[in-house]
C-alpha positions in Angstrom: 0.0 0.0 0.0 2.7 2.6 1.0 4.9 1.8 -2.6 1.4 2.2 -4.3 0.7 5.3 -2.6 4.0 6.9 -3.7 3.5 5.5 -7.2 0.5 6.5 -7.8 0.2 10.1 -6.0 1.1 11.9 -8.9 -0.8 10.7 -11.3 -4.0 10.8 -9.0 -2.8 14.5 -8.1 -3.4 14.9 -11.6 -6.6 12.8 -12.9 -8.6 14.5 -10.0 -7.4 18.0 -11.0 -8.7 17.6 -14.8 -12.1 16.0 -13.6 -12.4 18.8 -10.5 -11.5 21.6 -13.0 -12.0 20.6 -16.7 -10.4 23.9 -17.7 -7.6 23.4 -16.1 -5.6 21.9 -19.1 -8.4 21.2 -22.1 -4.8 19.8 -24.3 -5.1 16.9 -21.6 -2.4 14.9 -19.6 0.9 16.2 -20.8 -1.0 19.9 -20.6 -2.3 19.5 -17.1 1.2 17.7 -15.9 3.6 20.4 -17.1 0.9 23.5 -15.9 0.3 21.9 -12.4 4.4 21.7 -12.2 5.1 25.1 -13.6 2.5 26.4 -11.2 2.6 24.2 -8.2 5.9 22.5 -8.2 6.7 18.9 -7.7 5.0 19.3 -4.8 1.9 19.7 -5.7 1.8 16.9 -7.3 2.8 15.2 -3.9 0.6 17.4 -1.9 -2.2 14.3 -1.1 0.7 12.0 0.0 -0.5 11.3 3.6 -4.4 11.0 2.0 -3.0 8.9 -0.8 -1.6 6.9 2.3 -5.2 7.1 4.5 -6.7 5.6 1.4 -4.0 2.8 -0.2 -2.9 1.8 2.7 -6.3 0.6 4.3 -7.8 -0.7 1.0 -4.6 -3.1 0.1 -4.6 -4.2 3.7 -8.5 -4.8 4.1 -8.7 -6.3 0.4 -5.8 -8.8 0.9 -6.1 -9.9 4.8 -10.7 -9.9 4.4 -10.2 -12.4 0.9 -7.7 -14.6 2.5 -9.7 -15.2 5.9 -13.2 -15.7 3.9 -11.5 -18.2 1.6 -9.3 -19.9 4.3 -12.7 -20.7 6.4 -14.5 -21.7 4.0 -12.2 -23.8 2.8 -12.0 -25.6 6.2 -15.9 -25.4 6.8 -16.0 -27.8 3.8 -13.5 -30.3 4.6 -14.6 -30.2 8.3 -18.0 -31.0 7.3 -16.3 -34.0 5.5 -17.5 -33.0 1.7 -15.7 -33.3 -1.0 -14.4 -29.7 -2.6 -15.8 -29.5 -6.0 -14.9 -27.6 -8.8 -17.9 -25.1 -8.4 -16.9 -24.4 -4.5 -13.6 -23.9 -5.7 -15.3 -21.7 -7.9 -17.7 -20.2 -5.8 -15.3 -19.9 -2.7 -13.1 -17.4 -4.5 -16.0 -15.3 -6.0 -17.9 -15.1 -3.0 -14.8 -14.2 -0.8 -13.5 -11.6 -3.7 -16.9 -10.1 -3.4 -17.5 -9.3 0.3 -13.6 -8.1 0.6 -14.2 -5.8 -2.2 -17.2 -4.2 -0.2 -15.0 -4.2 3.0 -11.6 -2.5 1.1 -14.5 0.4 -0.4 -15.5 0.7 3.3 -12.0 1.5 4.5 -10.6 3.4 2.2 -13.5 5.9 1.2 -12.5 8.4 3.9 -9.0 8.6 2.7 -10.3 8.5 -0.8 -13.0 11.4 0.0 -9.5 13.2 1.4 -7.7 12.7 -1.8 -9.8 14.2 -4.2 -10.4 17.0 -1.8 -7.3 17.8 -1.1 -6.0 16.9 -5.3 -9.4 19.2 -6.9 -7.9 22.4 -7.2 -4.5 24.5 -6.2 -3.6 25.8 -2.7 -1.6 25.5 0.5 -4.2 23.6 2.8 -3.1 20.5 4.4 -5.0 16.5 4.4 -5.8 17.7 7.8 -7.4 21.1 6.7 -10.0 19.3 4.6 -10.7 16.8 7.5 -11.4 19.3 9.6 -13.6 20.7 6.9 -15.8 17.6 6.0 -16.2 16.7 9.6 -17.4 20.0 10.4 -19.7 20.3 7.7 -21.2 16.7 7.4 -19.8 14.6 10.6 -19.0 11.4 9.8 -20.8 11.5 6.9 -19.1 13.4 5.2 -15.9 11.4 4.8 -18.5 8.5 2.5 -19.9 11.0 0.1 -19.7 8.6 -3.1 -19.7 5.3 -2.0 -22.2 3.7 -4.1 -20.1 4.6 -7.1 -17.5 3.3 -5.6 -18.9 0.3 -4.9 -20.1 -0.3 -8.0 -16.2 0.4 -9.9 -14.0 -0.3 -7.1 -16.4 -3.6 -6.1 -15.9 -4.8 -10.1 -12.2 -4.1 -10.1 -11.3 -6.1 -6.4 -13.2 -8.6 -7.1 -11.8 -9.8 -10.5 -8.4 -8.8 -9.5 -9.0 -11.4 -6.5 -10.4 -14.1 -8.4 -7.3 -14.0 -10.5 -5.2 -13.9 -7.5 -6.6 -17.2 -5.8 
């Protein structure tokens, strides 16, 4: 989670600026990557590092640890029960498994993904812990799972056929 977080913390810097602010760089990528550094620096591209972190970190450890318990006890609830494992439960197993830790790894990482794109939408000086302050004050809780169902949906789709492929 941490090596994906500082892999991918440009880039996302970037993505959620051109969505936030279509404007921003209508020539695209290469546009938006050269104005955000001529602007902001190298470090605004790095500016959502520790919310890149409250939102890889959580959803890599949730996703792997959540699939590999589900699967490990069902796995031993068959052969306790003293069936035979068949190629639809090892089939089924997996899927079922993949699914439910994809809802869990949404669950855990929304907040730090609702701090990301705040803190990535647009240019300035305030801190990951500016904008918690912010959503908590203005929506609690809340606040922090603005999005979810989307997220569910892509996220979901994504985890669970990346997991099937991993088991």
């Amino acid at each position: 989670g941490v090596a994906a977080s500082a892999m991918l913390c440009p880039m996302e810097a970037l993505r959620i600026r051109l969505v936030a602010e279509p404007d921003f760089a209508p020539g695209g990528w290469v546009e938006g990557g050269m104005k955000m550094l001529k602007y902001e620096g190298v470090g605004g591209l790095w500016k959502g590092m520790s919310a890149m972190m409250s939102k890889q970190v959580p959803y890599t450890v949730t996703k792997n640890v959540s699939f590999d318990f589900f699967t490990t006890m069902a796995y031993n609830a068959v052969k306790s029960s003293g069936q035979i494992l068949t190629a639809n439960m090892k089939f089924t197993i997996p899927l079922v498994s993949a699914m439910i830790a994809s809802v869990l790894s949404c669950i855990s990482s929304q907040p730090g993904d609702m701090l990301l794109s705040a803190v990535n939408a647009h240019e300035g000086d305030k801190s990951t812990g500016d904008f918690f302050r912010e959503i908590w004050k203005e929506d609690g809780i809340g606040g922090f799972f603005r999005g979810m169902r989307a997220r569910f949906l892509h996220v979901g789709l994504i985890v669970t056929v990346q997991l099937l492929i991993y088991d």
